[in-house]
VEXKOL-588127 format. One record per atom (N, C-alpha, C, O): residue in one letter; atom name; residue number from 1; x, y negated, z negated. Coordinates in steps of 0.1 Angstrom, whole numbers, always signed. Each point is the difference from the previous one (the first is absolute). Layout:
+-----+------+-----+-------+-------+-------+
! res ! atom !   n !    c1 !    c2 !    c3 !
+-----+------+-----+-------+-------+-------+
!   A !   CA ! NUM !     X !     Y !     Z !
...
+-----+------+-----+-------+-------+-------+
END
This chain:
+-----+------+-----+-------+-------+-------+
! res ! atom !   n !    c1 !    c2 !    c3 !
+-----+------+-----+-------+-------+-------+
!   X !    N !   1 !    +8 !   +12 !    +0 !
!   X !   CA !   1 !    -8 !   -12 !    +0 !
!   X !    C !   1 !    +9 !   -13 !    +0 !
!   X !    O !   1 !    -6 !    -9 !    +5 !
!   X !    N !   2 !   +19 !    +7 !   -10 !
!   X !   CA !   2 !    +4 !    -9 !    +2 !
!   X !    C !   2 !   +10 !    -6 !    +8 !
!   X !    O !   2 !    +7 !   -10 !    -2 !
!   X !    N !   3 !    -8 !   +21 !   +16 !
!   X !   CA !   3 !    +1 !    -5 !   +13 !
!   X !    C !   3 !   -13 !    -7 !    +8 !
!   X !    O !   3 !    +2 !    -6 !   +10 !
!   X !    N !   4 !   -10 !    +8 !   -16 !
!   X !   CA !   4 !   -13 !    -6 !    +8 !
!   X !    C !   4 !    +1 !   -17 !    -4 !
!   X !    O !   4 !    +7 !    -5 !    -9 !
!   X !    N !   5 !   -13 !    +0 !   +17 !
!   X !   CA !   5 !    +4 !   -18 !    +1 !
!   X !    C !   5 !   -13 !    -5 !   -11 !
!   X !    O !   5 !   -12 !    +1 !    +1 !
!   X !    N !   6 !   +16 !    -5 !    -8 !
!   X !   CA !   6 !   -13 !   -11 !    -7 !
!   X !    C !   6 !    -8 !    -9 !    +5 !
!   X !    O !   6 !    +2 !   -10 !    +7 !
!   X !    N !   7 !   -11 !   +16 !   -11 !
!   X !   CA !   7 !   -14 !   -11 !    +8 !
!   X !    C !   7 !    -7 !    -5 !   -14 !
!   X !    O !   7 !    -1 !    +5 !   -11 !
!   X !    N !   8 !    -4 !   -18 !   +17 !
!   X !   CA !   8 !    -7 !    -7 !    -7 !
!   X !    C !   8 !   -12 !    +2 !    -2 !
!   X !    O !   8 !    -4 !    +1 !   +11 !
!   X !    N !   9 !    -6 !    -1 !   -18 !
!   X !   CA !   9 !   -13 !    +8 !    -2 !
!   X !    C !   9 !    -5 !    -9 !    +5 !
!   X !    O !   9 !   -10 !    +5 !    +6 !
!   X !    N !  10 !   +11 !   -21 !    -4 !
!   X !   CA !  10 !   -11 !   -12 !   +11 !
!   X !    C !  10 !    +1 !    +9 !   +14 !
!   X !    O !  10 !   -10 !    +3 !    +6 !
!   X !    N !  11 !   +23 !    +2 !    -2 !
!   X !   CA !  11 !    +2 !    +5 !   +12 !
!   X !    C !  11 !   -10 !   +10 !    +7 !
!   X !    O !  11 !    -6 !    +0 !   +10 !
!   X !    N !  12 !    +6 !    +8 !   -22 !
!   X !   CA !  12 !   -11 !   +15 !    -1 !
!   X !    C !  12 !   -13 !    -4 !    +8 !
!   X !    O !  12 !    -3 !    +5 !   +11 !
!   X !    N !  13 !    -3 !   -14 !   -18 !
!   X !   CA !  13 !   -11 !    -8 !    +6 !
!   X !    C !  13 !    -2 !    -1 !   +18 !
!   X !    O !  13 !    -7 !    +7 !    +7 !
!   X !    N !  14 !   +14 !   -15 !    -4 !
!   X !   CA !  14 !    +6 !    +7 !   +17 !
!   X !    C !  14 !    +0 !    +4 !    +7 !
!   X !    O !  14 !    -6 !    -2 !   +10 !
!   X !    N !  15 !   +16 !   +13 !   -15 !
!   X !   CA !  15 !    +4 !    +9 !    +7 !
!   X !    C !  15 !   -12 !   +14 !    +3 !
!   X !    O !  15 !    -1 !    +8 !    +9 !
!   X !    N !  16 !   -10 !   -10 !   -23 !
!   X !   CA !  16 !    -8 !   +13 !    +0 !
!   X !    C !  16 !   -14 !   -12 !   +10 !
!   X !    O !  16 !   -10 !    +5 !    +5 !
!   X !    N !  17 !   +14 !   -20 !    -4 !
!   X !   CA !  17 !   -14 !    -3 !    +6 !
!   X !    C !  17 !    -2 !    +8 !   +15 !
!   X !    O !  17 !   -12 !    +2 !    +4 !
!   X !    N !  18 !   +22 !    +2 !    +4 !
!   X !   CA !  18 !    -1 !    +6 !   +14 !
!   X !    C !  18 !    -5 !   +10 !    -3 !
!   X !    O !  18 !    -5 !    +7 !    +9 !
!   X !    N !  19 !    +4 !    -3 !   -19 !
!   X !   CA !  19 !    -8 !   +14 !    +1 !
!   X !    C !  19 !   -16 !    -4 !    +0 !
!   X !    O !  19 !    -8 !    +5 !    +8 !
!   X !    N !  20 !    +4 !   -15 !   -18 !
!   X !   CA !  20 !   -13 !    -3 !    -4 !
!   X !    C !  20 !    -8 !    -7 !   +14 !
!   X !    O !  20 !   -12 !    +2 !    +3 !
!   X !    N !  21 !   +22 !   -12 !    +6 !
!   X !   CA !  21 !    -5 !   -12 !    +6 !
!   X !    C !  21 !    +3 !    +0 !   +15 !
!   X !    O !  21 !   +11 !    -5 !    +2 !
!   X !    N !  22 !   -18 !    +9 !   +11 !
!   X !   CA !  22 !    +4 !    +3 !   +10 !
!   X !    C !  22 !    +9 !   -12 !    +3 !
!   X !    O !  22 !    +1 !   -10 !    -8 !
!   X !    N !  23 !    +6 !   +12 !   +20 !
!   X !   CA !  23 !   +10 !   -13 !    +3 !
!   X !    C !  23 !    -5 !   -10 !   +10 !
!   X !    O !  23 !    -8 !    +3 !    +9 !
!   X !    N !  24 !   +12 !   -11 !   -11 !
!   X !   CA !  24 !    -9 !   -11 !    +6 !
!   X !    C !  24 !    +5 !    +0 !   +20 !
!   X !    O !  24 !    -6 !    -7 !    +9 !
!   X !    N !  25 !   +16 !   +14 !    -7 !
!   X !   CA !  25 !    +5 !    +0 !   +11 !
!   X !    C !  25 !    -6 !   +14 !    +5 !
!   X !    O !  25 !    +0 !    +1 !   +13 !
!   X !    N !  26 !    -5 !   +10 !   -19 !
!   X !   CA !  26 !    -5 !   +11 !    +7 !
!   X !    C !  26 !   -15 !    -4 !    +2 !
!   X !    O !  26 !    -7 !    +5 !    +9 !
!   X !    N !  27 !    +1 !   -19 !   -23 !
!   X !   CA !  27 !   -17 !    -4 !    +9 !
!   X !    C !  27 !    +2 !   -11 !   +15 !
!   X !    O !  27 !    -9 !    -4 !    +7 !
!   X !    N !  28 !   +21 !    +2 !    -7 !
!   X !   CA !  28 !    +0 !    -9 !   +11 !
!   X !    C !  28 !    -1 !    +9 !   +16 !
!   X !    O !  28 !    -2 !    -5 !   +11 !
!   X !    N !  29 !    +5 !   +15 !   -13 !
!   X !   CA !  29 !    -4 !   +12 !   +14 !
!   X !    C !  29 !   -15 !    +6 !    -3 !
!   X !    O !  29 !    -3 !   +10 !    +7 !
!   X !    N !  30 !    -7 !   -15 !   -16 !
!   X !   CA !  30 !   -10 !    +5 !    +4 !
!   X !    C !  30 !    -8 !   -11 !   +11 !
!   X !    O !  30 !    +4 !   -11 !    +4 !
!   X !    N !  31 !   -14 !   +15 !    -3 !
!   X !   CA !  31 !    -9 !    -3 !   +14 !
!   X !    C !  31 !    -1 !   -17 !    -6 !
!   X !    O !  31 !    +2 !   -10 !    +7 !
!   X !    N !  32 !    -8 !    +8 !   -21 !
!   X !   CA !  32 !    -4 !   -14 !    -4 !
!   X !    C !  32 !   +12 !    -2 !    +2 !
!   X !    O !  32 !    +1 !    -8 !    +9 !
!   X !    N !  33 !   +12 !   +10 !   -14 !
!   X !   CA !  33 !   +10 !   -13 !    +0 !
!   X !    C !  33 !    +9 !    +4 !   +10 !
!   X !    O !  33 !   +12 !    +1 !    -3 !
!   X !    N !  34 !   -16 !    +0 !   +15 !
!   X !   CA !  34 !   +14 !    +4 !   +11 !
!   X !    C !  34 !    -6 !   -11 !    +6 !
!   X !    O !  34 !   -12 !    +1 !    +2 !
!   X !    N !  35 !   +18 !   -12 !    +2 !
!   X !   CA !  35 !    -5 !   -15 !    +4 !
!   X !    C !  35 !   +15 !    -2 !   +10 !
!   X !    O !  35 !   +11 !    -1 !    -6 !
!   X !    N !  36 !   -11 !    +1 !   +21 !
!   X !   CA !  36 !   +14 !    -6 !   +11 !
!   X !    C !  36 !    -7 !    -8 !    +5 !
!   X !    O !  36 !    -1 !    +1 !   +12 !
!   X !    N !  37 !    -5 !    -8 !   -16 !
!   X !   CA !  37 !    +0 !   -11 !    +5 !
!   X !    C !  37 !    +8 !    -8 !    -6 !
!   X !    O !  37 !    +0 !    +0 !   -12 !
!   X !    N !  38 !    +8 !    -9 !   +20 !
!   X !   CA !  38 !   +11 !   -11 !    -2 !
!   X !    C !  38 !    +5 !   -12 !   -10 !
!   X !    O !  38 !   +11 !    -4 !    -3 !
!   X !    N !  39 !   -29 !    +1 !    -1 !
!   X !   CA !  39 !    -2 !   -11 !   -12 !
!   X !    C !  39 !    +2 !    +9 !   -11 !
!   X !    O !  39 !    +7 !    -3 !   -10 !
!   X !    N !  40 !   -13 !   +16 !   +11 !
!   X !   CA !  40 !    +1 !    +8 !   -16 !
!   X !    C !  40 !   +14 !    +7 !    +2 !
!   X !    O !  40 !    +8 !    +0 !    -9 !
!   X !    N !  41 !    -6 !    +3 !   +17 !
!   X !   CA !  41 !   +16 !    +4 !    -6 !
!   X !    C !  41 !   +12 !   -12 !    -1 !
!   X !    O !  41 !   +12 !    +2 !    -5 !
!   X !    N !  42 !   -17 !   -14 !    +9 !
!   X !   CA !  42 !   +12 !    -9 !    -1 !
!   X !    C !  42 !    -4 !    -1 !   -12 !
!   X !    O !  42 !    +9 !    +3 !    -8 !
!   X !    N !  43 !   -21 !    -7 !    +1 !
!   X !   CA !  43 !    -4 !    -1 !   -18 !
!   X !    C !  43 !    +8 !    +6 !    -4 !
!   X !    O !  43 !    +9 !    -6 !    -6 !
!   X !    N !  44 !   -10 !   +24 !    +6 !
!   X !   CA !  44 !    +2 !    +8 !    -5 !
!   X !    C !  44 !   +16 !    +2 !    +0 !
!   X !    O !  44 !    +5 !    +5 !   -10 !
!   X !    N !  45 !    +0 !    -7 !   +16 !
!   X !   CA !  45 !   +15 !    -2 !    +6 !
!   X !    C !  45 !    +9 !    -9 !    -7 !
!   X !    O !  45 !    +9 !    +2 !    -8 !
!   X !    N !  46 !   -13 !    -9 !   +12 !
!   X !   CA !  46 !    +7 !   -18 !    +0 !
!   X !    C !  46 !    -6 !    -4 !   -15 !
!   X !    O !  46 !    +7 !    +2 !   -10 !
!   X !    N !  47 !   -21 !    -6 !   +10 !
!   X !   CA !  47 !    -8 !    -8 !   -11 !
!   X !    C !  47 !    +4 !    +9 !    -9 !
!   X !    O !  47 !   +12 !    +0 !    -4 !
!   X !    N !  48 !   -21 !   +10 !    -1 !
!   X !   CA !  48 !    +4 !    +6 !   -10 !
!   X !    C !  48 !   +15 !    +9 !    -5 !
!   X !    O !  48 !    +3 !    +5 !   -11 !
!   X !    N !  49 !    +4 !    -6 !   +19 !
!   X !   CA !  49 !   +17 !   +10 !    +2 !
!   X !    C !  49 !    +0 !   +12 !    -5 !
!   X !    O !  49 !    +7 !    +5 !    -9 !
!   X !    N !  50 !   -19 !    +3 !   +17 !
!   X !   CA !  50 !    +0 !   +15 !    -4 !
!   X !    C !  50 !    +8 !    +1 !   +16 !
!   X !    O !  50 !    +4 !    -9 !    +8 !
!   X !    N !  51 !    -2 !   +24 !    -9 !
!   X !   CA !  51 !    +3 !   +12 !    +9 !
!   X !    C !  51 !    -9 !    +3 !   +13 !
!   X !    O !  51 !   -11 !    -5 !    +0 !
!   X !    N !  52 !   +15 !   +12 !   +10 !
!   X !   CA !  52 !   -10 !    +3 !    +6 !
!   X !    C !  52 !    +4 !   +17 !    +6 !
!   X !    O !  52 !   +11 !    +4 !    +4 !
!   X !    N !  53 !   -21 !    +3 !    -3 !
!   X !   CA !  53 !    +6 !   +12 !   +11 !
!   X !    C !  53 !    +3 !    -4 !    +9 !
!   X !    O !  53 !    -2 !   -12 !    +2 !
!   X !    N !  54 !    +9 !   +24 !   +12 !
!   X !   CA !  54 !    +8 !    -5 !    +8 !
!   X !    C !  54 !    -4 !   -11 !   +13 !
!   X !    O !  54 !    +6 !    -8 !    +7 !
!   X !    N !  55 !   -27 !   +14 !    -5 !
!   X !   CA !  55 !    -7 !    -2 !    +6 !
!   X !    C !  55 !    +0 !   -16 !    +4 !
!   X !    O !  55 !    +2 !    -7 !   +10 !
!   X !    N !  56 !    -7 !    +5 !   -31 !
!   X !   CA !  56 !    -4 !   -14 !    -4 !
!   X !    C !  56 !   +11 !   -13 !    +4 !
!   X !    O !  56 !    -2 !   -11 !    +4 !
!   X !    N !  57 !   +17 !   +18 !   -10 !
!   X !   CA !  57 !    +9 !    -9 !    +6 !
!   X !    C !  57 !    +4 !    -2 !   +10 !
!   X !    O !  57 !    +6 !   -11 !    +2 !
!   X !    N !  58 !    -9 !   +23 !   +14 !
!   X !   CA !  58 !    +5 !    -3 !    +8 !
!   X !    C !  58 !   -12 !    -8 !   +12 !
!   X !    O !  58 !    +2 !    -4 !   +11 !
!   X !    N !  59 !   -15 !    +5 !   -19 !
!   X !   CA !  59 !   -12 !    -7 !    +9 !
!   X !    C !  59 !    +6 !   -14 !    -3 !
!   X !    O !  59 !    +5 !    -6 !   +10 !
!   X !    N !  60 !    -5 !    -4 !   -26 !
!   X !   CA !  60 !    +4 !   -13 !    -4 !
!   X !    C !  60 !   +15 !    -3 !    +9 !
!   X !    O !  60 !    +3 !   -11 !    +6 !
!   X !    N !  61 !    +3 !   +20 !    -7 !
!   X !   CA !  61 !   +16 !    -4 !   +12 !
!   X !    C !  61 !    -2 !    +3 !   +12 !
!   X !    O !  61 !    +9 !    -5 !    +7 !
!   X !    N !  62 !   -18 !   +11 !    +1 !
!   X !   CA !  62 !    -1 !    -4 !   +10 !
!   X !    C !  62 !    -9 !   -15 !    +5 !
!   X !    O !  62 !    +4 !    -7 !    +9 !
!   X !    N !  63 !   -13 !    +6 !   -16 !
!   X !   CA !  63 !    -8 !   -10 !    +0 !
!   X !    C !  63 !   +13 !   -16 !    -1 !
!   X !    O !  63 !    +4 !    -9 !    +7 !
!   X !    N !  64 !    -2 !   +14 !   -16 !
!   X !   CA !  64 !   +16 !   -14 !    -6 !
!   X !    C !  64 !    +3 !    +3 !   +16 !
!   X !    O !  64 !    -8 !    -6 !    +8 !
!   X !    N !  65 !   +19 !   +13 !    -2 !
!   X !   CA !  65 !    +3 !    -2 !   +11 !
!   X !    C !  65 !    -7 !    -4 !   +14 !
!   X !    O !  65 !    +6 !    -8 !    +8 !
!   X !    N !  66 !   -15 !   +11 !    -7 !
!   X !   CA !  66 !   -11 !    -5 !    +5 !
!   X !    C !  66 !    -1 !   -15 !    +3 !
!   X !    O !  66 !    +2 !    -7 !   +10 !
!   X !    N !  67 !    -4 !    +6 !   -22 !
!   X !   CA !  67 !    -4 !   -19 !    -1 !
!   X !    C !  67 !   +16 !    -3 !    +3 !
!   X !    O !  67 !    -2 !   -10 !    +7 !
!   X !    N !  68 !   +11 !   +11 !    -7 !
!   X !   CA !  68 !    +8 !    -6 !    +2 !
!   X !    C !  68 !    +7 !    +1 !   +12 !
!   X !    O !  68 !   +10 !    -6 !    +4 !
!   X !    N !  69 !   -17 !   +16 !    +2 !
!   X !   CA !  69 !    +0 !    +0 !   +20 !
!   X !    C !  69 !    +7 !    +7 !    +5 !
!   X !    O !  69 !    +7 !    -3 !   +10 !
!   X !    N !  70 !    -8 !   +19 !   -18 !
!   X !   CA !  70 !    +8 !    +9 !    +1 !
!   X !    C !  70 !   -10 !    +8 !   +10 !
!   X !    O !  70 !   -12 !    -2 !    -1 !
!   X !    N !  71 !   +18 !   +12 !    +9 !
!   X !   CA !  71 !   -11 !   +13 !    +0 !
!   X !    C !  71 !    +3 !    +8 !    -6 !
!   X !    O !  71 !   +12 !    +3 !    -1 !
!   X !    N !  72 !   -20 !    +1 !    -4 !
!   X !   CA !  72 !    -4 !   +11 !    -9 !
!   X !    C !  72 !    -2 !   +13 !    +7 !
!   X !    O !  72 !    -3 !    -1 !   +12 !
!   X !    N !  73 !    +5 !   +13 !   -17 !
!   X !   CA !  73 !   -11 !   +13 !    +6 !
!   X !    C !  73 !    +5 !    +9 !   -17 !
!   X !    O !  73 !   +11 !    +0 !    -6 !
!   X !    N !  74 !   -26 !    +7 !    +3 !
!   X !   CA !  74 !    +1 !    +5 !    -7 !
!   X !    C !  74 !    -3 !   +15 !    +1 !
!   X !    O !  74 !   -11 !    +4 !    +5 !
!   X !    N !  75 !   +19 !    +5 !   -11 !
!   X !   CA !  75 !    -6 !   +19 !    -1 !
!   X !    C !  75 !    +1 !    +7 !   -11 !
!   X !    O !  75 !    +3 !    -3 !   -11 !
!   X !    N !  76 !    -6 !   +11 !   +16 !
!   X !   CA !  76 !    -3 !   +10 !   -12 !
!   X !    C !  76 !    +8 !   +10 !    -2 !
!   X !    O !  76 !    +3 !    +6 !   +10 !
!   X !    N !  77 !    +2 !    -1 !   -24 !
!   X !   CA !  77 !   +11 !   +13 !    +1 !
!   X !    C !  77 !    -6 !    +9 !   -12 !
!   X !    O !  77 !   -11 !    -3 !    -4 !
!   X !    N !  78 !   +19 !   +13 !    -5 !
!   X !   CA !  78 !    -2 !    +8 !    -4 !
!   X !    C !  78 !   +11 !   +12 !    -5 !
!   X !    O !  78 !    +3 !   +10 !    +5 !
!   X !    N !  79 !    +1 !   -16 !   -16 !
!   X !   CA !  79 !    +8 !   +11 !    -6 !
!   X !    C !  79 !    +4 !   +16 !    +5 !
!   X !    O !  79 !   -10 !    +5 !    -5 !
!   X !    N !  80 !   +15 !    +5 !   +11 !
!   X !   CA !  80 !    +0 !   +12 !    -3 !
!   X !    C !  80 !   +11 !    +6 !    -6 !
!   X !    O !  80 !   +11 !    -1 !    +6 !
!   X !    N !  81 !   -11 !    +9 !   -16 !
!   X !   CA !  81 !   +10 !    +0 !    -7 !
!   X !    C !  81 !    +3 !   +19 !    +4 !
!   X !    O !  81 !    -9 !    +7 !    -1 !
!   X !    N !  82 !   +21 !    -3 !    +4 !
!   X !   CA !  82 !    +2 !   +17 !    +4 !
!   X !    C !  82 !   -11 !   +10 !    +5 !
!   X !    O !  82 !    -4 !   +11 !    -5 !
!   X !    N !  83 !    -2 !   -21 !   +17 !
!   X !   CA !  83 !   -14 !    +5 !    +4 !
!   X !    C !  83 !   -11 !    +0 !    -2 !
!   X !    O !  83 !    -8 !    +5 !    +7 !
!   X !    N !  84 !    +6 !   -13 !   -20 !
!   X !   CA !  84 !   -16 !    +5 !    -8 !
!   X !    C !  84 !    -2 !   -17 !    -1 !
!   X !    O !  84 !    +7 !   -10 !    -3 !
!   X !    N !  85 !   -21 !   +11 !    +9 !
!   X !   CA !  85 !    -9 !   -14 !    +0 !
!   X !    C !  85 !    -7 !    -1 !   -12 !
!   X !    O !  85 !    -8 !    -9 !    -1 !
+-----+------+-----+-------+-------+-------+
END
């Protein structure tokens, strides 16, 4: 036991809330909060300085390039890792 690191019992609180409290970035891929449109992800982005999936940040950066009189073209890819999808 006293190789294990000391924690602070405020800490405890925390660390057990992921277990109690879904995460606020896994309700952001359900159907109500999946929002690409341009004004909600620059909010979401920019205004508020969350994160985005790969989707979310690369719709807001193509858009940025866009306006600044780039062409753009955007696709789609897909992980496969030792054959298995």
């Amino acid at each position: 036991m006293s190789l294990l690191a000391p924690s602070s019992p405020l800490s405890q609180v925390f660390e057990n809330l992921s277990l109690l409290v879904p995460s606020w970035r896994s309700l952001d891929c359900t159907v109500a909060g999946l929002k690409l449109d341009v004004p909600s992800l620059y909010t979401k982005l920019v205004k508020r300085g969350r994160g985005g999936y790969c989707f979310e940040v690369n719709t807001a950066f193509s858009s940025l390039l866009a306006g600044m009189g780039y062409t753009v073209r955007q696709g789609a890819a897909r992980v496969v890792m030792d054959g298995m999808e």
